[in-house]
N, CA, C and O atoms as a Tripos MOL2 file, in Angstrom:
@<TRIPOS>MOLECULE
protein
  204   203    51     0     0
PROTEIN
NO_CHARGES

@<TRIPOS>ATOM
      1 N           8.2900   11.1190   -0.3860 N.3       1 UNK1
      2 CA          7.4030   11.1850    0.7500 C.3       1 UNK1
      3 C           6.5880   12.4730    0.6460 C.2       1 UNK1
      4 O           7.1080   13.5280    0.2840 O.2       1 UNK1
      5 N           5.3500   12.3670    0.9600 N.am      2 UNK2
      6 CA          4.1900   13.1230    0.6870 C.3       2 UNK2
      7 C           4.1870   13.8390    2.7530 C.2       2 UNK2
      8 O           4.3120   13.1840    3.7870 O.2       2 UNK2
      9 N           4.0270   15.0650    2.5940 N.am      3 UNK3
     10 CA          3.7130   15.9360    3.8660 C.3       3 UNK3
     11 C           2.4140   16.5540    3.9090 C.2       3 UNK3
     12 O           2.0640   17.5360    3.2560 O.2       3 UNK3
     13 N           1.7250   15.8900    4.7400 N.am      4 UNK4
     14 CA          0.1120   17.0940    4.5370 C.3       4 UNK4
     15 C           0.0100   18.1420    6.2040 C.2       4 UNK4
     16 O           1.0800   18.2170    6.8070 O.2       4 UNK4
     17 N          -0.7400   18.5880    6.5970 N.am      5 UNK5
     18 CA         -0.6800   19.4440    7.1420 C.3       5 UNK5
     19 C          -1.8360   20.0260    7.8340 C.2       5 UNK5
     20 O          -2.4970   20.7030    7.0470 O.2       5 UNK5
     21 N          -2.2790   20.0090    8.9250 N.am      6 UNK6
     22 CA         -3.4180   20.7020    8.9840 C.3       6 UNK6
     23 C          -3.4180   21.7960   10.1400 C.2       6 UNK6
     24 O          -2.8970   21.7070   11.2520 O.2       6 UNK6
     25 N          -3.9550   22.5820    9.7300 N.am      7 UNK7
     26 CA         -3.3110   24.0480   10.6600 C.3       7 UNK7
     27 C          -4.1930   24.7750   10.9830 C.2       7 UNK7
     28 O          -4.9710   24.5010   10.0680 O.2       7 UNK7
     29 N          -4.9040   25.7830   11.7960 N.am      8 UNK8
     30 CA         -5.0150   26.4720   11.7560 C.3       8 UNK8
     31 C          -4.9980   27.2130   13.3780 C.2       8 UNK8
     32 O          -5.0390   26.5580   14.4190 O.2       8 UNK8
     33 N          -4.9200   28.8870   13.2840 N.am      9 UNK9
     34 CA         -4.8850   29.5280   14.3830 C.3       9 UNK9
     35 C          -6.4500   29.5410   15.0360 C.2       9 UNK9
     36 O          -6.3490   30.3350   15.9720 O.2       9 UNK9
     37 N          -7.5390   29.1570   15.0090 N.am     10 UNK10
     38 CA         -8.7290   29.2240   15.5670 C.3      10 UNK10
     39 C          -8.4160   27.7640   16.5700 C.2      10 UNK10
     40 O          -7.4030   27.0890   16.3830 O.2      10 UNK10
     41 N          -9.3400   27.4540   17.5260 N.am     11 UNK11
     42 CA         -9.7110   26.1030   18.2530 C.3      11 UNK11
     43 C         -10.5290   25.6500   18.1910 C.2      11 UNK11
     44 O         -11.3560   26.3330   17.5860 O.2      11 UNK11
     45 N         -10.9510   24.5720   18.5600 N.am     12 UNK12
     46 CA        -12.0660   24.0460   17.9430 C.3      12 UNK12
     47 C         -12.8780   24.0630   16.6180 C.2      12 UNK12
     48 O         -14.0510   24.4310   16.5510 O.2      12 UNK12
     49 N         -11.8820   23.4820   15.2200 N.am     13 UNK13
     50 CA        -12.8120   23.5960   14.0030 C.3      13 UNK13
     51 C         -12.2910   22.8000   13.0460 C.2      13 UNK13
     52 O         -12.0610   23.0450   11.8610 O.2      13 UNK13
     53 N         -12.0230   21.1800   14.1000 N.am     14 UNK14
     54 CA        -12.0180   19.8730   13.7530 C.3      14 UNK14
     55 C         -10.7000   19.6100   13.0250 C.2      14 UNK14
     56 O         -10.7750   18.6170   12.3010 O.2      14 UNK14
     57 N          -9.4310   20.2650   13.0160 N.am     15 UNK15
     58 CA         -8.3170   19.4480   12.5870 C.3      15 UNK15
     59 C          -7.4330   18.5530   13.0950 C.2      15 UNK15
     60 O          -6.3010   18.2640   12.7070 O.2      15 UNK15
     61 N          -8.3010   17.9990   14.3260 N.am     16 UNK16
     62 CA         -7.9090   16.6190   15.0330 C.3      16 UNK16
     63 C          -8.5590   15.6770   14.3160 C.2      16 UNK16
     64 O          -7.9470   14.9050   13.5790 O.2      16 UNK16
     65 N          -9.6090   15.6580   14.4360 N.am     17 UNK17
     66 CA        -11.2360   15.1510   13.5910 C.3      17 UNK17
     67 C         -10.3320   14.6340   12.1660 C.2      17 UNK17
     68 O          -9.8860   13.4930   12.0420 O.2      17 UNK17
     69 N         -10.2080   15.5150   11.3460 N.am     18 UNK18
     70 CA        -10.2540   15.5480    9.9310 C.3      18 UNK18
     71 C          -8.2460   15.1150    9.7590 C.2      18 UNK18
     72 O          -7.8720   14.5880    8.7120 O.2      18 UNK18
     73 N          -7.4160   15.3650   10.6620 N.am     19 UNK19
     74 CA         -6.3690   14.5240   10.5600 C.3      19 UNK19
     75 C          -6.2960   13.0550   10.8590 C.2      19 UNK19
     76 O          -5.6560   12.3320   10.0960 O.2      19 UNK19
     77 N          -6.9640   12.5100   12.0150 N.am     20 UNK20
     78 CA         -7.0150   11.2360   12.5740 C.3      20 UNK20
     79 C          -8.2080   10.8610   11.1330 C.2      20 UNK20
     80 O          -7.7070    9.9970   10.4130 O.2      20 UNK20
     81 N          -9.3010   11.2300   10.7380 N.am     21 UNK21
     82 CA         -9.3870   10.1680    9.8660 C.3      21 UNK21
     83 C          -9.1470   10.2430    8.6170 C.2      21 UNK21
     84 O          -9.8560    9.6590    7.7970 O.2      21 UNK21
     85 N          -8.0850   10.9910    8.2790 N.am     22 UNK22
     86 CA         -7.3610   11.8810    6.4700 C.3      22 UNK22
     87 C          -6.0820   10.4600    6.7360 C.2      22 UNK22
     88 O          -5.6730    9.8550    5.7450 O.2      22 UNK22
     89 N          -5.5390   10.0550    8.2720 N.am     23 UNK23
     90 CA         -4.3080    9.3120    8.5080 C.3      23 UNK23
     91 C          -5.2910    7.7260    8.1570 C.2      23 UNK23
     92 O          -4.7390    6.8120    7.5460 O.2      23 UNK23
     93 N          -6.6980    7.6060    8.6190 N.am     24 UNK24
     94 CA         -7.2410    6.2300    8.7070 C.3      24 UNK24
     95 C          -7.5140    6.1190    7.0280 C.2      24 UNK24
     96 O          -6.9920    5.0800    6.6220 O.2      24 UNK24
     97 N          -8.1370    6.8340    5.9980 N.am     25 UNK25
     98 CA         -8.2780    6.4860    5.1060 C.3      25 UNK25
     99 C          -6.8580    6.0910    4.1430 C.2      25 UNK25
    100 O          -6.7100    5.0500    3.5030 O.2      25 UNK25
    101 N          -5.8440    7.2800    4.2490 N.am     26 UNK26
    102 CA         -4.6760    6.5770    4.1890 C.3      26 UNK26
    103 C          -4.1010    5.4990    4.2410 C.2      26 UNK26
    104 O          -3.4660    4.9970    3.3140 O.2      26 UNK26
    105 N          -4.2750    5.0020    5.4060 N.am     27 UNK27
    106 CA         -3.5450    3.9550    5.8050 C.3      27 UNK27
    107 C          -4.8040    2.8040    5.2310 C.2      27 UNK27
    108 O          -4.3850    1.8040    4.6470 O.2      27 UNK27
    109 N          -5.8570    2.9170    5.3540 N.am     28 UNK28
    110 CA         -6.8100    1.6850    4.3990 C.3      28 UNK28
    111 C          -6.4640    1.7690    3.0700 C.2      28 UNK28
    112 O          -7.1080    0.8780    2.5170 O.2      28 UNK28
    113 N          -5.7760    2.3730    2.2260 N.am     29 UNK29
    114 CA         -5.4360    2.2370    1.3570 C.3      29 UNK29
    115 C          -4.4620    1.9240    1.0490 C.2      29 UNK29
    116 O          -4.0630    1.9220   -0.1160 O.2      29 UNK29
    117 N          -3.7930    1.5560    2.0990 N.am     30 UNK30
    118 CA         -2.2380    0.5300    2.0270 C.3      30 UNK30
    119 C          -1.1810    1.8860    1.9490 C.2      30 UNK30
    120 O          -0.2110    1.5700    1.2610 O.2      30 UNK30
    121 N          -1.0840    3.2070    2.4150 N.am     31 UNK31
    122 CA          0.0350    3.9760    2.6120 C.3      31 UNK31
    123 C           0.8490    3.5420    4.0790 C.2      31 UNK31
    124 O           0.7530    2.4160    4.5650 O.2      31 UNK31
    125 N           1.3990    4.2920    4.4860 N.am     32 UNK32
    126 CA          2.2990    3.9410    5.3200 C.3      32 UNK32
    127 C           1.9240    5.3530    5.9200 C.2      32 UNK32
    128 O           2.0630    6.3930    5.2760 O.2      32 UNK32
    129 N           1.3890    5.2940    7.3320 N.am     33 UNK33
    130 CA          0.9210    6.8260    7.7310 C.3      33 UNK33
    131 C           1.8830    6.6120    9.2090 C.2      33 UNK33
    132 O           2.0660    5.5600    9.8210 O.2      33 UNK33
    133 N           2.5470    8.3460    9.6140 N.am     34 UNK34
    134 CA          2.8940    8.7200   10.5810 C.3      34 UNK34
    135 C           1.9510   10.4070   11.1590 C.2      34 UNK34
    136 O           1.9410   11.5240   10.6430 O.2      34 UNK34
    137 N           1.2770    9.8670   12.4060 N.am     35 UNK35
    138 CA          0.5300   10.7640   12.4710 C.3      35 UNK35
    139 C           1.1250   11.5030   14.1460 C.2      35 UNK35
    140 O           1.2600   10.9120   15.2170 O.2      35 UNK35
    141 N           1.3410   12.7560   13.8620 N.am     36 UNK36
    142 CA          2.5140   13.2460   14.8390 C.3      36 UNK36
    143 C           1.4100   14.6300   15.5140 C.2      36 UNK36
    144 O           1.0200   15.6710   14.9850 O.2      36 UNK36
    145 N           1.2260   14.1740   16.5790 N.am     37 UNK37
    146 CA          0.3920   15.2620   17.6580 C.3      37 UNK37
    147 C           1.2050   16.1330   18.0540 C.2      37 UNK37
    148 O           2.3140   15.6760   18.3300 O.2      37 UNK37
    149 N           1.0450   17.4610   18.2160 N.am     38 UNK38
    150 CA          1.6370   18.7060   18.7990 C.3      38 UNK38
    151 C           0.8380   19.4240   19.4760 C.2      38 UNK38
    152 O           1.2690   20.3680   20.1390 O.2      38 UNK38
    153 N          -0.4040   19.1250   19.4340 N.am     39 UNK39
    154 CA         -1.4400   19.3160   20.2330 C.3      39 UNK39
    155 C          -1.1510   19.5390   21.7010 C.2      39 UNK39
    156 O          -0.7890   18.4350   22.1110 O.2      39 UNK39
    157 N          -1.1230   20.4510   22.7600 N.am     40 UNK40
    158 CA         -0.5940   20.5760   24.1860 C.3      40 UNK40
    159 C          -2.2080   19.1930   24.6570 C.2      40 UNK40
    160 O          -2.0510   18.4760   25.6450 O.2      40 UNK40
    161 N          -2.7430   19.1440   24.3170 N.am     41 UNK41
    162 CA         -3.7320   18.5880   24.8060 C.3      41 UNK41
    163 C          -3.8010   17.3760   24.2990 C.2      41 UNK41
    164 O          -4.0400   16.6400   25.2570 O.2      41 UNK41
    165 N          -3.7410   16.8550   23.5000 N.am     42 UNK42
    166 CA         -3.1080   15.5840   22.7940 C.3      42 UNK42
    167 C          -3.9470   14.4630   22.5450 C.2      42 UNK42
    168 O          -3.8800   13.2510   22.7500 O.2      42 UNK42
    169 N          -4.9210   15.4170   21.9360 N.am     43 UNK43
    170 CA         -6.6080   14.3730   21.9150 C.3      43 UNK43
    171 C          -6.1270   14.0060   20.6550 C.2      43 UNK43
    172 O          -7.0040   13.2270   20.2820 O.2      43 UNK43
    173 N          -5.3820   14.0590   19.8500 N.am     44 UNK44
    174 CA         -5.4440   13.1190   18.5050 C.3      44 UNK44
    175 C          -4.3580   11.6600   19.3470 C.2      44 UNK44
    176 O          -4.6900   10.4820   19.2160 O.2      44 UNK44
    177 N          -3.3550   12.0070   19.9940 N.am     45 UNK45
    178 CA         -3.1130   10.8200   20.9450 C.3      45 UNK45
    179 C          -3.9170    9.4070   21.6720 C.2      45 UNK45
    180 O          -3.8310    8.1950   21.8720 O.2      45 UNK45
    181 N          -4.8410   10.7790   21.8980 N.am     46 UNK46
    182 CA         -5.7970    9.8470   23.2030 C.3      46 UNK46
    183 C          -6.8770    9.0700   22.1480 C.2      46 UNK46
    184 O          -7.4720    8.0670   22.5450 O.2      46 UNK46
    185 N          -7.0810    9.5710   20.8470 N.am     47 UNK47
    186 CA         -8.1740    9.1420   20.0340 C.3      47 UNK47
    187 C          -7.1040    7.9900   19.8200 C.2      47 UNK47
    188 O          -6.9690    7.6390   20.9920 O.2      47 UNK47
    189 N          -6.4970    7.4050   19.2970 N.am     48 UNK48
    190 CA         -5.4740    6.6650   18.8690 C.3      48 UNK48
    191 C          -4.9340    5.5430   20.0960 C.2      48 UNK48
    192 O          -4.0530    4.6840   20.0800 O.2      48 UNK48
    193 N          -5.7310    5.9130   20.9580 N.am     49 UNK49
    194 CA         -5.2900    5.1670   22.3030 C.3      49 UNK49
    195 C          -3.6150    4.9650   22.4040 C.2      49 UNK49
    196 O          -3.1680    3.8350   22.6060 O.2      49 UNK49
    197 N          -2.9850    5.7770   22.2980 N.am     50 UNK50
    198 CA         -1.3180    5.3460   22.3280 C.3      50 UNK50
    199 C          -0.6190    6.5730   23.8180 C.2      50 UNK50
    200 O           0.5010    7.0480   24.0070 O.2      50 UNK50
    201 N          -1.8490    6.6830   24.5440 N.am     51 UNK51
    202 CA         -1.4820    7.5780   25.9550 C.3      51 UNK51
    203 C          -0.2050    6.6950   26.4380 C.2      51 UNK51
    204 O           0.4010    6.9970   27.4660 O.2      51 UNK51
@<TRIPOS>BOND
     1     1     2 1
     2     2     3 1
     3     3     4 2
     4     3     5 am
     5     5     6 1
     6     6     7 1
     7     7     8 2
     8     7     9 am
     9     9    10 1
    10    10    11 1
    11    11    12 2
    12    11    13 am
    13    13    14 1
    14    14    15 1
    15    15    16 2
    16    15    17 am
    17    17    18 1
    18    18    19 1
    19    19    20 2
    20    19    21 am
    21    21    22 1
    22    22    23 1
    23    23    24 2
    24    23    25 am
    25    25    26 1
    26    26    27 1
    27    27    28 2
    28    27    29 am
    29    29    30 1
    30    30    31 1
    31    31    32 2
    32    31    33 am
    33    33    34 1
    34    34    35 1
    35    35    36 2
    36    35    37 am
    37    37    38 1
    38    38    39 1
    39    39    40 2
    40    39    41 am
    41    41    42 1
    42    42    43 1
    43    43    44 2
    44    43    45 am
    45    45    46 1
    46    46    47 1
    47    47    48 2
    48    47    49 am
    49    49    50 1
    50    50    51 1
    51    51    52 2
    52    51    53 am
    53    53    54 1
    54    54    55 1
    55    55    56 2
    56    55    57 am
    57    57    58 1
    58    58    59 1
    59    59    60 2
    60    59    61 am
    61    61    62 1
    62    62    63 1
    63    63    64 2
    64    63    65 am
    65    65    66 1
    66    66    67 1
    67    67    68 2
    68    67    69 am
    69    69    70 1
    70    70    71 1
    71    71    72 2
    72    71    73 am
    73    73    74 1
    74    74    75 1
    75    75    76 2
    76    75    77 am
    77    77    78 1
    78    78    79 1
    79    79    80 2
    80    79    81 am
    81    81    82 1
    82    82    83 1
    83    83    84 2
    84    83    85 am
    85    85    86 1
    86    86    87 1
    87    87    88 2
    88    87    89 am
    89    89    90 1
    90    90    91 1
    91    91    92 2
    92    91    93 am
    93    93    94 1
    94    94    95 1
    95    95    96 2
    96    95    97 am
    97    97    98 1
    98    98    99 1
    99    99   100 2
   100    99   101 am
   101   101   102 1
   102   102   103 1
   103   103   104 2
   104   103   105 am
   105   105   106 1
   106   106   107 1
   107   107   108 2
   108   107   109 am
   109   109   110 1
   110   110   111 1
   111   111   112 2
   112   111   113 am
   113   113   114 1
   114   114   115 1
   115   115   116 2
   116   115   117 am
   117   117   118 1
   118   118   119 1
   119   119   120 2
   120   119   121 am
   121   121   122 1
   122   122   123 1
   123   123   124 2
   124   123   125 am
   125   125   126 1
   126   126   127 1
   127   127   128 2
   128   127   129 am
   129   129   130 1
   130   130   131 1
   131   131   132 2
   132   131   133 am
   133   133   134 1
   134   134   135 1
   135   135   136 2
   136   135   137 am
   137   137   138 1
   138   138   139 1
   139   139   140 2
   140   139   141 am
   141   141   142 1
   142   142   143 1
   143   143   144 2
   144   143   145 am
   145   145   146 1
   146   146   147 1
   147   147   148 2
   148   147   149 am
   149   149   150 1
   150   150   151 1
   151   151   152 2
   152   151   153 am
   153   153   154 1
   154   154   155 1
   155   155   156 2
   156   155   157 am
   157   157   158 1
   158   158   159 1
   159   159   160 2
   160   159   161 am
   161   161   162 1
   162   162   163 1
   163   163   164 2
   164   163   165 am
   165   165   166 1
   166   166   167 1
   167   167   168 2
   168   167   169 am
   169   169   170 1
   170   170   171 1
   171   171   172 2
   172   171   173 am
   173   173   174 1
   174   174   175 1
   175   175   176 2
   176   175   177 am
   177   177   178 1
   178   178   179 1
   179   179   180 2
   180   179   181 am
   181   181   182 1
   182   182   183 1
   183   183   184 2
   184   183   185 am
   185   185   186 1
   186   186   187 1
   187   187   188 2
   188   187   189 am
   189   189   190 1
   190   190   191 1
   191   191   192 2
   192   191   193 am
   193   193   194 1
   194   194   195 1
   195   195   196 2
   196   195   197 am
   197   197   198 1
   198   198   199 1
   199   199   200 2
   200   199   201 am
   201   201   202 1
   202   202   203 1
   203   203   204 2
@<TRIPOS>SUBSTRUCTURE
     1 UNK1         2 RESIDUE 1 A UNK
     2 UNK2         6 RESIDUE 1 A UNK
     3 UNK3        10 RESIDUE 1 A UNK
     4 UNK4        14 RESIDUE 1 A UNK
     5 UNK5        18 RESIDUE 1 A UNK
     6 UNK6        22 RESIDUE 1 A UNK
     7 UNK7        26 RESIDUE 1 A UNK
     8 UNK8        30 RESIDUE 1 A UNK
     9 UNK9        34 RESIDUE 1 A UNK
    10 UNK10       38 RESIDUE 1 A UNK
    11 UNK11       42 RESIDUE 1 A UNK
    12 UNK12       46 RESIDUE 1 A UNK
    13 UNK13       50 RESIDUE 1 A UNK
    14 UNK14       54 RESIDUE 1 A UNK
    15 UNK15       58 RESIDUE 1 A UNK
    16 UNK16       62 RESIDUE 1 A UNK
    17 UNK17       66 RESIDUE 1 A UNK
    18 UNK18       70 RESIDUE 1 A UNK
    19 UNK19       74 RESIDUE 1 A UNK
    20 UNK20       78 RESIDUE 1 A UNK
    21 UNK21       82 RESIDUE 1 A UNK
    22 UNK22       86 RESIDUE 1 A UNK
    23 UNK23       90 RESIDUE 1 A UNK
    24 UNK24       94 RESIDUE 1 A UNK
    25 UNK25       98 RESIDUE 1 A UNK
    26 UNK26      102 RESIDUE 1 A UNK
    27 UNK27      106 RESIDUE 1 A UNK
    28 UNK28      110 RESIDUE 1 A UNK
    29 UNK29      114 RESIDUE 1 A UNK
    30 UNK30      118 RESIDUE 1 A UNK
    31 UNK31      122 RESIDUE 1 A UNK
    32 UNK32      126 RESIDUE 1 A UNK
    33 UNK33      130 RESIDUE 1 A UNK
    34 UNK34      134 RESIDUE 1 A UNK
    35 UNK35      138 RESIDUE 1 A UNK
    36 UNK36      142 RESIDUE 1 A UNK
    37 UNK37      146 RESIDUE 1 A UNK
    38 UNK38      150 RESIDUE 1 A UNK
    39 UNK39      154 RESIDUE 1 A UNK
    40 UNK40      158 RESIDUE 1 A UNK
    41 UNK41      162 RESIDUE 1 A UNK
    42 UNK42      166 RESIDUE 1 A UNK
    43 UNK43      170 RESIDUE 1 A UNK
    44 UNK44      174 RESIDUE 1 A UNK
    45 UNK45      178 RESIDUE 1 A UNK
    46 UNK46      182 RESIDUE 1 A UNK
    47 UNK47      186 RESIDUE 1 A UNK
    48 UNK48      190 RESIDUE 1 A UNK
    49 UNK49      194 RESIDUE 1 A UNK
    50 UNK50      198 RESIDUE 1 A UNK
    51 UNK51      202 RESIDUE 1 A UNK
């Protein structure tokens, strides 16, 4: 199993953006994606409609 990661200490400079669609191209390519929000705000959630 493969772990990617996207991090950083600034806000706002798109690693919701660039995880939700790093998990969609993934998964169009037939992987098996788990995409896990820690976000207090939880807009990669809400993009994903799974509120």
């Amino acid at each position: 199993m493969t772990t990617y990661t996207f991090f950083n200490h600034a806000g706002g400079v798109g690693k919701t953006s660039a995880t939700r669609d790093f998990g969609y191209e993934l998964a169009s390519r037939g992987h098996q994606v788990l995409l896990v929000d820690f976000d207090p705000q939880g807009n990669l959630t809400s993009f994903l409609g799974a509120d």
